[in-house]
C-alpha positions as CSV (number, residue, x, y, z in Angstrom):
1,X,-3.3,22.0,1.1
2,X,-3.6,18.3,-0.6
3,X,-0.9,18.8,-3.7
4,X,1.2,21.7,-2.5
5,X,5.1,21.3,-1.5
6,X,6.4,22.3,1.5
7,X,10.3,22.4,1.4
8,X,10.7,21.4,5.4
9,X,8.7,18.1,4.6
10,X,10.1,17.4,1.3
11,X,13.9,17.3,2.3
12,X,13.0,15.9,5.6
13,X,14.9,12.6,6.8
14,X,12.0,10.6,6.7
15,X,11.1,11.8,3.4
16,X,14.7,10.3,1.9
17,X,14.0,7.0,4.1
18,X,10.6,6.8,2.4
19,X,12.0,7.5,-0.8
20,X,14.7,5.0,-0.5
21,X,12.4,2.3,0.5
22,X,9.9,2.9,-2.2
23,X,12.9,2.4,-4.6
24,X,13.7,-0.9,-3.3
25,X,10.1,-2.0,-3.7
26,X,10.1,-0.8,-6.8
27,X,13.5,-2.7,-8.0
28,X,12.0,-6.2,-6.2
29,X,8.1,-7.4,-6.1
30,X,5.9,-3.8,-6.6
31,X,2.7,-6.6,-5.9
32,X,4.1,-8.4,-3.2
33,X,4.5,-5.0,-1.4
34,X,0.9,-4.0,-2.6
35,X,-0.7,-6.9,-1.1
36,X,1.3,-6.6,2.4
37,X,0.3,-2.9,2.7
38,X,-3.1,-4.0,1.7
39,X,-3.4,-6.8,4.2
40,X,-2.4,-4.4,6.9
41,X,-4.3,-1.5,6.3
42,X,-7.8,-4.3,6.1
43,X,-6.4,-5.3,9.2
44,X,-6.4,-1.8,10.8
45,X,-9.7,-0.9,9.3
46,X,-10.9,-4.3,11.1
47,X,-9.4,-3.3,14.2
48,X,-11.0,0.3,14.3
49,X,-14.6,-0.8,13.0
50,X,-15.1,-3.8,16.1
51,X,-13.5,-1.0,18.4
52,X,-16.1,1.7,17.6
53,X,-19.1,-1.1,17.1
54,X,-18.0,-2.3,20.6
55,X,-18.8,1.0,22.3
């Protein structure tokens, strides 16, 4: 499935949000928005590794 284009998804409202907001990242500081989305997903890894160490 990974690569393939579904027409539902792709013309979805979310999809032109998404889009729209990748733009403006693009136009202002690509690294800035790199390390945010970085820092959070490290954070969410963190969050999921204690949680399943904990158990």
């Amino acid at each position: 499935m990974t690569g393939q284009s579904y027409t539902i998804v792709d013309e979805s409202r979310s999809a032109k949000v998404f889009e729209q907001f990748s733009d403006k990242i693009e136009e202002q500081n690509p690294e800035a928005a790199l390390g945010w989305i970085t820092t959070q997903y490290e954070e969410l890894v963190a969050t999921c590794t204690a949680d399943s160490q904990g158990q």
